[in-house]
Structures are given as C-alpha cells and as structure tokens.
NUNU-939784 format. One line per field, with one value per residue: residue number from 1; y, x, z of N, C-alpha, C in turn. Coordinates in nm, 2 decimals, always signed. Example, Ala and Ser with C-alpha at 12.3 -4.5 7.8 and 13.67 -1.06 7.14 Angstrom:
<rs>
vofi <- c(1,2)
ny <- c(-0.57,-0.22)
nx <- c(+1.32,+1.28)
nz <- c(+0.78,+0.71)
cay <- c(-0.45,-0.11)
cax <- c(+1.23,+1.37)
caz <- c(+0.78,+0.71)
cy <- c(-0.33,+0.00)
cx <- c(+1.32,+1.29)
cz <- c(+0.78,+0.79)
</rs>
This chain:
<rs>
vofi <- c(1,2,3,4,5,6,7,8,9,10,11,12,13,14,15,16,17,18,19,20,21,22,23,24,25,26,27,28,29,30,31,32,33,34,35,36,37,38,39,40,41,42,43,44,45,46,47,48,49,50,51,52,53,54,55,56,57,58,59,60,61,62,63,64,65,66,67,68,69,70,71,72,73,74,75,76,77,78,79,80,81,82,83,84,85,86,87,88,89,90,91,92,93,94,95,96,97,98,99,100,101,102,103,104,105,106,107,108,109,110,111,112,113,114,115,116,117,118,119,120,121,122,123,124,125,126,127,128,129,130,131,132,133,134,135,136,137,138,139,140,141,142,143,144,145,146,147,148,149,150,151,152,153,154,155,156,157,158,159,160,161,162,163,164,165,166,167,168,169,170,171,172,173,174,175,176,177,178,179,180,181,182,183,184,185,186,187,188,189,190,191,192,193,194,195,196,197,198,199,200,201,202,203,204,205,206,207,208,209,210,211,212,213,214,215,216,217,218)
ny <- c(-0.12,+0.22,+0.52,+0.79,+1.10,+1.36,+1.61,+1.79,+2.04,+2.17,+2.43,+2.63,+2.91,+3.21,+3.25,+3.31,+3.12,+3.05,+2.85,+2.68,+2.53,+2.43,+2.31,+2.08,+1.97,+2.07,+2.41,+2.62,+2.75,+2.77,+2.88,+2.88,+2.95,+3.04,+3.14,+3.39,+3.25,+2.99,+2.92,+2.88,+2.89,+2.81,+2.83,+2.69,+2.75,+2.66,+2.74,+2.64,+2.43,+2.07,+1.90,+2.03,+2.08,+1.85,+1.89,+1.89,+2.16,+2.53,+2.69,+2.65,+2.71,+2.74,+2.70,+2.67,+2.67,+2.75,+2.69,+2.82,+2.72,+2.77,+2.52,+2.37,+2.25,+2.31,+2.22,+2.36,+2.38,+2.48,+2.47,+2.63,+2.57,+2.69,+2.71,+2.44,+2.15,+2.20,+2.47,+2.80,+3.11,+3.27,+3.21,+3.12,+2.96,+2.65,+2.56,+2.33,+2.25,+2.15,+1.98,+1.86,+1.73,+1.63,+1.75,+1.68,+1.55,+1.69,+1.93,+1.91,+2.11,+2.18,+2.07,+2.09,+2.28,+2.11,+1.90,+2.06,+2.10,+1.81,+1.84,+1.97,+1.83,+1.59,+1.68,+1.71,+1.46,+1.30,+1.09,+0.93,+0.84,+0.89,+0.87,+1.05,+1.22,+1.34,+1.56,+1.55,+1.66,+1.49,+1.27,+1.08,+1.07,+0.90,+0.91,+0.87,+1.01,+1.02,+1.05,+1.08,+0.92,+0.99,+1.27,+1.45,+1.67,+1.92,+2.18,+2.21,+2.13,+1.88,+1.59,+1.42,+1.16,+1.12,+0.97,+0.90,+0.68,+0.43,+0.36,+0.13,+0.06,-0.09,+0.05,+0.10,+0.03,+0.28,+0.22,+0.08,-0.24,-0.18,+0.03,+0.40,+0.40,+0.37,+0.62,+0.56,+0.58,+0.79,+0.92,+1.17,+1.41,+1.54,+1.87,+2.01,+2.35,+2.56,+2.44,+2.51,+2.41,+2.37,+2.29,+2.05,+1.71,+1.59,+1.20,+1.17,+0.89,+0.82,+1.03,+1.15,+1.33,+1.60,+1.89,+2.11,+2.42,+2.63,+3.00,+3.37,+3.60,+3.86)
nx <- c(+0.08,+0.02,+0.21,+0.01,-0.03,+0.15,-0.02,+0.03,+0.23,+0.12,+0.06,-0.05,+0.06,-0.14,-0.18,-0.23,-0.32,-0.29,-0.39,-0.37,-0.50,-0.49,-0.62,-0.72,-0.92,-1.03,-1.03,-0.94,-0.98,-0.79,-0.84,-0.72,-0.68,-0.54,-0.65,-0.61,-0.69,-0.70,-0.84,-0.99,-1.00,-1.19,-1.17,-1.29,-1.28,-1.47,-1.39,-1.38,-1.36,-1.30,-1.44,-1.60,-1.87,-1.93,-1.92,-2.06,-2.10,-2.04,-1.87,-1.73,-1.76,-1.58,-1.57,-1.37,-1.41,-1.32,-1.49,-1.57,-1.77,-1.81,-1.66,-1.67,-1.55,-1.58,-1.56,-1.68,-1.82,-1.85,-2.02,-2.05,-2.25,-2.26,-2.41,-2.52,-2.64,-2.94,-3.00,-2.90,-2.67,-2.79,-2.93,-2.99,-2.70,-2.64,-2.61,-2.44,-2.37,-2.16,-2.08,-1.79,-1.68,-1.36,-1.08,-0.88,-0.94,-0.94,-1.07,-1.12,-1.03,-0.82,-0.57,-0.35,-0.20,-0.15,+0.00,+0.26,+0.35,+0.40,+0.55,+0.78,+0.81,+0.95,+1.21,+1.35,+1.39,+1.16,+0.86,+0.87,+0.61,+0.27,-0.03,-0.37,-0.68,-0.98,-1.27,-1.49,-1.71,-1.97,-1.87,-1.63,-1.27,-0.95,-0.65,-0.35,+0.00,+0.25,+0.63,+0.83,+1.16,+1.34,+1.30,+1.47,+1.64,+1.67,+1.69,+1.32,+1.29,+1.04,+0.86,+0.57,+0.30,+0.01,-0.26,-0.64,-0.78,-0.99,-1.35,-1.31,-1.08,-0.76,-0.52,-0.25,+0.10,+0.22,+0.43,+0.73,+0.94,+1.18,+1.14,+1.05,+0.72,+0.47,+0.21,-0.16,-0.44,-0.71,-0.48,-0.29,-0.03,+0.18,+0.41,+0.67,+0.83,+1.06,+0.97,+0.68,+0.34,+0.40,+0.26,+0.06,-0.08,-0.35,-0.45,-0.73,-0.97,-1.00,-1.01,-0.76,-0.44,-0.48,-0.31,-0.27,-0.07,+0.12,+0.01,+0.14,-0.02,-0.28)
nz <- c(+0.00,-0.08,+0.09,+0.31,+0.21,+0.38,+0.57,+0.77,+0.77,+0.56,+0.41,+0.19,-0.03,-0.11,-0.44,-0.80,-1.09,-1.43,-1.74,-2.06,-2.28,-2.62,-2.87,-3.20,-3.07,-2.86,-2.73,-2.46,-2.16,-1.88,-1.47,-1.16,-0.80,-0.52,-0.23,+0.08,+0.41,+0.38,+0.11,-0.22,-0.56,-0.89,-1.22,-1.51,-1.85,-2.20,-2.51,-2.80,-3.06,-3.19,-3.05,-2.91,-2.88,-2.77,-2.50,-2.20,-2.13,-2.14,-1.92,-1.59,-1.27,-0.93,-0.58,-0.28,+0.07,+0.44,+0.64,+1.00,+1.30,+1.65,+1.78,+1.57,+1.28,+0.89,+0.58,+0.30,-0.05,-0.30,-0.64,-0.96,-1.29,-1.57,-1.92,-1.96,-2.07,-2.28,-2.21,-2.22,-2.28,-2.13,-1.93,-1.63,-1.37,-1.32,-0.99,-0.73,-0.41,-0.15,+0.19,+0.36,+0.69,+0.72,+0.71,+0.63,+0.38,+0.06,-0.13,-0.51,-0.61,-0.51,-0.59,-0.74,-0.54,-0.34,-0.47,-0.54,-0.33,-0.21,-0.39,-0.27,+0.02,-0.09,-0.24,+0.00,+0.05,+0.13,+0.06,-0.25,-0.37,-0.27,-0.12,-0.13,-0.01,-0.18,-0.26,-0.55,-0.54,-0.56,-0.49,-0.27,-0.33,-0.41,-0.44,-0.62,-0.61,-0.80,-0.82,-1.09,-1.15,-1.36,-1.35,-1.22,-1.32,-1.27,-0.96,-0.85,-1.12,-1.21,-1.28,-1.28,-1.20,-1.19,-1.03,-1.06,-0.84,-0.92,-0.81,-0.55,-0.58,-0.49,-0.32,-0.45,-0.52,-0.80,-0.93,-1.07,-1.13,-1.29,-1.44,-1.47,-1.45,-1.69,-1.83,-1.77,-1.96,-1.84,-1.64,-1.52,-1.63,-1.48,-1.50,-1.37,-1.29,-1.15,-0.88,-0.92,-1.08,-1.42,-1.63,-1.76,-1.81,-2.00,-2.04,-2.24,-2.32,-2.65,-2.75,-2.68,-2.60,-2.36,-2.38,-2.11,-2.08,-1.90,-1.88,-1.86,-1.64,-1.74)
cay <- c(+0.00,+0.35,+0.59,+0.87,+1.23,+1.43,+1.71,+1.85,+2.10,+2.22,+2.61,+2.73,+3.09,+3.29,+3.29,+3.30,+3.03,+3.01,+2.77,+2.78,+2.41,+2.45,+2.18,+2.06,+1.89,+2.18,+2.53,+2.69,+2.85,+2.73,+2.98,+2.86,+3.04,+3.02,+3.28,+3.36,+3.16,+2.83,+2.90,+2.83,+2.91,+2.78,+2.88,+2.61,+2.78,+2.58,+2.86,+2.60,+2.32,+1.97,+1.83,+2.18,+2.07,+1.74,+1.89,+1.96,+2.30,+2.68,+2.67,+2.58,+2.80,+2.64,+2.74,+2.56,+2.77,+2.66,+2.75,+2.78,+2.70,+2.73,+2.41,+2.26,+2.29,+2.23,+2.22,+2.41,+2.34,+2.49,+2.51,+2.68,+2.53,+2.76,+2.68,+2.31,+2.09,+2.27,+2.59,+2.89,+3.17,+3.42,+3.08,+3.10,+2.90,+2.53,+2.52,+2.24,+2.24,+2.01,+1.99,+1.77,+1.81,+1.56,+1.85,+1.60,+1.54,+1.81,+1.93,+1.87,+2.24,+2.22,+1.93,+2.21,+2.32,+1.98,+1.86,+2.15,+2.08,+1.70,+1.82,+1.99,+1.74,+1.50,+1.74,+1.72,+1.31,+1.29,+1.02,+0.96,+0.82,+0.92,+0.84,+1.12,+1.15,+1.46,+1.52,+1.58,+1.70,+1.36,+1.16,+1.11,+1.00,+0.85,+0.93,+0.87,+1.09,+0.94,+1.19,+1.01,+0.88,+1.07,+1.36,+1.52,+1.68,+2.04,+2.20,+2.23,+2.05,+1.74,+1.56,+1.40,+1.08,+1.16,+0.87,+0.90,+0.58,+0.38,+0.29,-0.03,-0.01,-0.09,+0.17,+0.02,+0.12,+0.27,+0.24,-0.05,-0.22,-0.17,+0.17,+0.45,+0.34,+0.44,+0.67,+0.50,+0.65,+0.87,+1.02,+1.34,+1.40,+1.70,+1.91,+2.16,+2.37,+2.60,+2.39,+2.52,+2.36,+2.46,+2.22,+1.92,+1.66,+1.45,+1.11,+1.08,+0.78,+0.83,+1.20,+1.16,+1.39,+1.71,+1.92,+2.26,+2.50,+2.78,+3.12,+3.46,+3.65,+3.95)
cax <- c(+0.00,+0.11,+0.17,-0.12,+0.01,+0.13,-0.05,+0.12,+0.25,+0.02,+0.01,-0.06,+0.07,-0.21,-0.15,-0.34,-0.22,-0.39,-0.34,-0.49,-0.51,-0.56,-0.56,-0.77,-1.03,-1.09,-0.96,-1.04,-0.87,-0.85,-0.80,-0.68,-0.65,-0.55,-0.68,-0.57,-0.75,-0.74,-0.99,-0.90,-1.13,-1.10,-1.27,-1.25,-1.39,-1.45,-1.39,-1.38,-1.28,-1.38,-1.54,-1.64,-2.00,-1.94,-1.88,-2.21,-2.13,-1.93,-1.76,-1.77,-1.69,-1.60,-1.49,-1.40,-1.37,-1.30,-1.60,-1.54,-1.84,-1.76,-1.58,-1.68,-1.47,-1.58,-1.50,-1.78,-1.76,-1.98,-1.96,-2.16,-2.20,-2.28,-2.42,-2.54,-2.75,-3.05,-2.96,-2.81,-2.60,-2.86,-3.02,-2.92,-2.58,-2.68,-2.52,-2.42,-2.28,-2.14,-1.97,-1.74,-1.58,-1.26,-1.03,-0.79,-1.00,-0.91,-1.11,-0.99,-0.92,-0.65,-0.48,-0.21,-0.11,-0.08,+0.15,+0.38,+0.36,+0.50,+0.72,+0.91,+0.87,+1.03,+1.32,+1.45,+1.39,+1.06,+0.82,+0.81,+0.50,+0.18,-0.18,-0.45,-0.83,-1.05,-1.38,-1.48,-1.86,-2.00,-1.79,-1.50,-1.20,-0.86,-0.55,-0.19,+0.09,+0.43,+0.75,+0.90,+1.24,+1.41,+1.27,+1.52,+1.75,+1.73,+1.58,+1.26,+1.21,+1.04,+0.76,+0.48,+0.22,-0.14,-0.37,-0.74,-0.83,-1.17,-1.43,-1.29,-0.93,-0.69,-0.41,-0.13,+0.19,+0.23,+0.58,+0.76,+1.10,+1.29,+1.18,+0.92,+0.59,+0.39,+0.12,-0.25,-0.58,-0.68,-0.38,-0.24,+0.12,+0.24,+0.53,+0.70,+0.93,+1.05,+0.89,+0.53,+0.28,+0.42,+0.16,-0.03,-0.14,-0.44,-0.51,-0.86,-0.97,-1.07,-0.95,-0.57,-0.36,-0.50,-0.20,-0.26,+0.02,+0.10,+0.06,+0.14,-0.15,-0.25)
caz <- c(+0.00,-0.10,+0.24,+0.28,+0.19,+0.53,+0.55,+0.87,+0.71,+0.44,+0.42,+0.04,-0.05,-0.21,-0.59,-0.95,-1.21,-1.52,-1.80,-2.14,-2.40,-2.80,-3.03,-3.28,-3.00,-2.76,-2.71,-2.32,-2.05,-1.66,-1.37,-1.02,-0.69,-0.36,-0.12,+0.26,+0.51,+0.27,+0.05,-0.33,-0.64,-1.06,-1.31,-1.69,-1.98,-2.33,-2.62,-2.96,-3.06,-3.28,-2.97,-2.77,-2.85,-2.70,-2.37,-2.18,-2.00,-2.16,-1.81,-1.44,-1.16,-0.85,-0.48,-0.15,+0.17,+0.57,+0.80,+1.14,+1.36,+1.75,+1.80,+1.44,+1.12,+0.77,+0.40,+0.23,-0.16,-0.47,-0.86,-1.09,-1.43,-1.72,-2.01,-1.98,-2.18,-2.27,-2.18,-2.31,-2.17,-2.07,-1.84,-1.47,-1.41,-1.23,-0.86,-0.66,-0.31,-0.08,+0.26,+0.48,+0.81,+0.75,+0.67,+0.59,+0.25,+0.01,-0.31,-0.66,-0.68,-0.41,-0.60,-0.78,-0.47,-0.26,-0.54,-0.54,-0.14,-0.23,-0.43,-0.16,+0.05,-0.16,-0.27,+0.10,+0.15,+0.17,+0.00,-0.39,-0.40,-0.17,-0.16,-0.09,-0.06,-0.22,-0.31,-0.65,-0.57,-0.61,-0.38,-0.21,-0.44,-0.37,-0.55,-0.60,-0.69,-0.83,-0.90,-1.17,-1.11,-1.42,-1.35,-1.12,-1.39,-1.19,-0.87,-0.88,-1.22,-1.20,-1.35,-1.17,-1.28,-1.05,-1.08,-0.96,-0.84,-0.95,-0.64,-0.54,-0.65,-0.40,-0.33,-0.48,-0.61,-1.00,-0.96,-1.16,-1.06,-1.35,-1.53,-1.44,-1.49,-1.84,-1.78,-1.89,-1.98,-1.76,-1.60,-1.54,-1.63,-1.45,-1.53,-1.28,-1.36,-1.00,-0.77,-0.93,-1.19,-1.55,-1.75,-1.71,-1.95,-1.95,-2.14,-2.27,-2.42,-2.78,-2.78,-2.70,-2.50,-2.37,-2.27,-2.04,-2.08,-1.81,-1.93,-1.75,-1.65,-1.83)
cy <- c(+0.13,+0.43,+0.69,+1.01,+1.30,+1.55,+1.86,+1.99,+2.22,+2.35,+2.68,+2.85,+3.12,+3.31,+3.29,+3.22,+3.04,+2.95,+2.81,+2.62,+2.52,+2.39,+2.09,+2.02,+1.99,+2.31,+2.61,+2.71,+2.80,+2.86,+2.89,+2.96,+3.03,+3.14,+3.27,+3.29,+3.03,+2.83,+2.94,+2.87,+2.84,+2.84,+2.79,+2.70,+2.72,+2.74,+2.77,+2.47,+2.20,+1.92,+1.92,+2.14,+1.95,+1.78,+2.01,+2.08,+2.39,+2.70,+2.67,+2.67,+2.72,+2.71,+2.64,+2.68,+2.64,+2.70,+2.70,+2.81,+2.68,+2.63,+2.32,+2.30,+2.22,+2.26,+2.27,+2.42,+2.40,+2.54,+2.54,+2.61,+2.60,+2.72,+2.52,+2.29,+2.14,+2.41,+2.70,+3.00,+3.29,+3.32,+3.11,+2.97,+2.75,+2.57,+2.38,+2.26,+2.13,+2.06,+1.90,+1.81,+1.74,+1.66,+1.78,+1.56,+1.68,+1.78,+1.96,+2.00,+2.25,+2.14,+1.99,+2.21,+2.20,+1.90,+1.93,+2.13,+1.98,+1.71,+1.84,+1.94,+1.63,+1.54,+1.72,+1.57,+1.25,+1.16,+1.04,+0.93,+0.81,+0.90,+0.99,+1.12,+1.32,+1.41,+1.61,+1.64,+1.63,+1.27,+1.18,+0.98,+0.97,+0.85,+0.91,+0.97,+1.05,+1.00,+1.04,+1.02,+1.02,+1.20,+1.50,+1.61,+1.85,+2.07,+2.25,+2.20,+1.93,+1.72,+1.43,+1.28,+1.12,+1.10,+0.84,+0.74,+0.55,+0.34,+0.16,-0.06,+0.01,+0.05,+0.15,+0.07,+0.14,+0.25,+0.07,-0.08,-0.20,-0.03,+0.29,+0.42,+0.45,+0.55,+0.58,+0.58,+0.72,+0.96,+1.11,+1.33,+1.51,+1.76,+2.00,+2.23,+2.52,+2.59,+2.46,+2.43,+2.41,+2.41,+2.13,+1.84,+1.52,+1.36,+1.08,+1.00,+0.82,+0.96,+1.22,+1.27,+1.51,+1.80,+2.10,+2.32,+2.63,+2.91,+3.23,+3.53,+3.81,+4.07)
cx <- c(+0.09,+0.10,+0.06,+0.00,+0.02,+0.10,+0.00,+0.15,+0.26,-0.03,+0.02,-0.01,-0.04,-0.11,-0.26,-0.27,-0.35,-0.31,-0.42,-0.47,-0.61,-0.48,-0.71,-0.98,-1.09,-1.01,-1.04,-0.91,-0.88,-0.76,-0.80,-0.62,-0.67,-0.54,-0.64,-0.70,-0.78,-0.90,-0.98,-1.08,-1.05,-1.23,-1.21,-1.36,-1.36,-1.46,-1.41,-1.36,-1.40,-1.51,-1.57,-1.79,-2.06,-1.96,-2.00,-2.20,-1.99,-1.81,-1.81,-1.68,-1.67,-1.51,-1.49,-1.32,-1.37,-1.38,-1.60,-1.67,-1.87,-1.64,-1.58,-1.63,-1.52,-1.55,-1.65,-1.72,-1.89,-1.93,-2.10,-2.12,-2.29,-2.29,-2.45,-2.63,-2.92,-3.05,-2.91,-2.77,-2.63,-2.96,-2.93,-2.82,-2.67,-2.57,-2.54,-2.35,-2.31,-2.04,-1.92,-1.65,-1.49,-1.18,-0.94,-0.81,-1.01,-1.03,-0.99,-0.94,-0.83,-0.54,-0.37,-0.12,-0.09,+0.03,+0.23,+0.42,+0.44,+0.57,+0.79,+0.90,+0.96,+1.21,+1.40,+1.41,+1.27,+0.96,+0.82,+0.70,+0.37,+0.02,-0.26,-0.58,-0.84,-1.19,-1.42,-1.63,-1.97,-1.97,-1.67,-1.39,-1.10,-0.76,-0.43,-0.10,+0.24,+0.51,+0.83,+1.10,+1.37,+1.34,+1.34,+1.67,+1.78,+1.61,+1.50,+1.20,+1.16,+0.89,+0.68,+0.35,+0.05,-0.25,-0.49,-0.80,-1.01,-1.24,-1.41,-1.17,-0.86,-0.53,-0.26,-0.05,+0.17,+0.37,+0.63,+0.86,+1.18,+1.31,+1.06,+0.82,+0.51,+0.24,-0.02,-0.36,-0.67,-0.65,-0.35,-0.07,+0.17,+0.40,+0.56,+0.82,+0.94,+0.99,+0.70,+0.53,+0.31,+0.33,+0.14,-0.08,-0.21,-0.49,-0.66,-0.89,-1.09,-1.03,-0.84,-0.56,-0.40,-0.44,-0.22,-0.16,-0.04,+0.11,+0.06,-0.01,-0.15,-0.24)
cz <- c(+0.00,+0.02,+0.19,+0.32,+0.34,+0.50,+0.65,+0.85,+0.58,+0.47,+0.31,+0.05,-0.14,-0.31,-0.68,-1.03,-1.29,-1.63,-1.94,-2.24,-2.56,-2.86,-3.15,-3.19,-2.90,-2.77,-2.55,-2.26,-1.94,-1.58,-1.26,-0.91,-0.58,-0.30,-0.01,+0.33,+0.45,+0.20,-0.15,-0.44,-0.80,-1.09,-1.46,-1.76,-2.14,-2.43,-2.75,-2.94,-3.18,-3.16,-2.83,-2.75,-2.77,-2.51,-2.30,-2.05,-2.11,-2.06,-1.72,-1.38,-1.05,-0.75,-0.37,-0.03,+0.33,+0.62,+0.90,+1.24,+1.50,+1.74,+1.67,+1.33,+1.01,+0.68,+0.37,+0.05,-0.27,-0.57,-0.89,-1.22,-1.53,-1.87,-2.04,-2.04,-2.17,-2.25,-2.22,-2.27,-2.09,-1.94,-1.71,-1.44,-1.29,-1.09,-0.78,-0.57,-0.20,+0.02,+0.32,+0.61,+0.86,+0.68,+0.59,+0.42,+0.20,-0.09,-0.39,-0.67,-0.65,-0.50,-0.68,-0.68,-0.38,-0.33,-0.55,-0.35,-0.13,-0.27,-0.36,-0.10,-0.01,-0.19,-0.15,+0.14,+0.15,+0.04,-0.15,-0.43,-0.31,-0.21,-0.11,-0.14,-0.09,-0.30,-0.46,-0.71,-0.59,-0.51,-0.39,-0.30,-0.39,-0.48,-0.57,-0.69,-0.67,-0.89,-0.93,-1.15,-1.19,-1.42,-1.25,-1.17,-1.29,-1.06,-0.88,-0.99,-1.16,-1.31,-1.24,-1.26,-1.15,-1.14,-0.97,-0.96,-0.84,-0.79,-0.67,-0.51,-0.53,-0.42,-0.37,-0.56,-0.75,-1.01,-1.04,-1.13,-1.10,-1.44,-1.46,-1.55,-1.59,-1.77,-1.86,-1.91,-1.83,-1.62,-1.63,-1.52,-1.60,-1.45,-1.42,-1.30,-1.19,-0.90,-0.81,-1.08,-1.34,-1.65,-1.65,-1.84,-1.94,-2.05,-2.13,-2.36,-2.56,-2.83,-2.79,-2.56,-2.51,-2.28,-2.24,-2.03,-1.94,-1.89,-1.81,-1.74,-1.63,-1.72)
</rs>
C-alpha cells in the first residue's frame, strides 16, 4: 500500500495560475486560486474546438472555503456550471454544493497546490510516491501521486504521474522495478518547472492527449 500524503504541514501561498489548452479537440482556459485563510477558487472555460459541442457546459466556476463554527470545522464546496445541456448563456448558471468536516480530505481544486507541497517534501527526503483523498462534488476519491524517477534533472524541475483511483481499487503502487511506470488512460502527467505547476497533461480515451500550458497572466 502507498503511504497517505502528510499534511502537517500544508500552508498554500495565495496565488493565481492560469493555464490555457488549443488543439484541434478543444480550445479553453483554466483559472486557479489560492486565497488567505485556505480558501482556493478555478474557473474552466470551453472557447472551440472539434469536440467543444461534445462537452455539456461553456464553463464551471468552482470554490471551497473553511467554516469555522464554534468548535466545528468544515469544507464548504460549490460550482456553478454555465451553459449546460438545454440551456443557453442568458439561463441562470446550475449550482451544486457540498460539505465535509474531514479537513484532511481536500477538493480537486486544491490538487495544484498539494502537489507543489509533495514536491518539496520530496526534494529534502521525503516520500516519492503518496496516496490522498479529495472530493470531487459527487464523492469522495482517492489518488496517488508518483515523481517520476528521471525527473530530477534540476531543482525544482520534475515531472509528476497523479492517478485517480476507480471505487474499489486498491491503493497500490504505480511504480515498476525496472523503469518508471507508463502513464495510462486517464492520467495526469504533471510538469514543474521552480517547484510550481508549469503544465499538465491529461489522457482521454478516444481523444488523445489534452496538454494545459501555463501562461502569464494579463
């Protein structure tokens, strides 16, 4: 069994990252943001693409904040989705929210900055390959993140495999004993380039490789 991510530790800097994919199959933009008191926001928006019409929403907003309740702490979690089936962009945006009060269970938005968190643990000793749970608005998911062996050509480069496991699957290594392990369908292949996220690149099946570039922001 793979260990479980220590969170100990875990204190995001407020920042903004945004990324932006264009290739024949989609063209959109993602925003990410971590705000003071741990409370993190995205924003995906579809602009084009072969299979833009395939994809049943324009974009999805999404926040997770900490509410503190006397003695009770929780994860408070909601997305708007814009533009979904049937709909059109003058239609009020769908919401969904969800809370838990296992702090320990992140949302997907956080999942940027908890891997830039492993990286630096790792850089000084620290595990190369870790399990963690997060919820994805739906239920609660289970994931692993594996810093690829040849990936350590400078500091702060590296490259990163992060595989969400299926309900059921046992937590088990991706590592292999003789080479690092292939990435398969869908996995996220993350790049970093000064200990932060410079890309990411996700296999979907039937569509191929859809790779998010960092850009600066305007």
């Amino acid at each position: 069994m793979v260990a479980d991510l220590n969170f100990s530790h875990y204190r995001p800097t407020p920042d903004t990252r945004r990324f932006s994919i264009s290739n024949f199959a989609v063209a959109g933009t993602l925003r990410w943001e971590a705000k003071p008191g741990g409370e993190f926001a995205a924003r995906v928006e579809v602009i084009k693409g072969a299979f833009a019409k395939m994809i049943p929403f324009t974009a999805i907003e999404a926040s997770v904040r900490i509410i503190a309740e006397g003695s009770k702490t929780r994860k408070e979690f909601l997305e708007k989705i814009f533009g979904g089936r049937g709909t059109d962009s003058s239609d009020a945006p769908t919401e969904r929210r969800k809370s838990w009060d296992d702090l320990g269970v992140i949302s997907a938005i956080e999942i940027p900055w908890v891997a830039e968190y492993q990286l630096q643990r790792w850089s000084v000793g620290g595990e190369q390959e870790t399990r963690f749970r997060f919820e994805d608005n739906q239920r609660e998911r289970e994931a692993i993140l594996y810093f690829r062996e040849d990936s350590t050509a400078g500091a702060g480069d590296a490259m990163a495999i992060l595989r969400v496991l299926k309900p059921g699957d046992l937590a088990e290594s991706i590592a292999t004993p003789k080479a690092s392990p292939e990435t398969k369908p869908g996995d996220v292949l993350i790049t970093f380039r000064n200990s932060q996220v410079q890309g990411f690149t996700v296999f979907v099946p039937l569509i191929g490789k859809l790779q998010f570039v960092s850009e600066p922001l305007a």
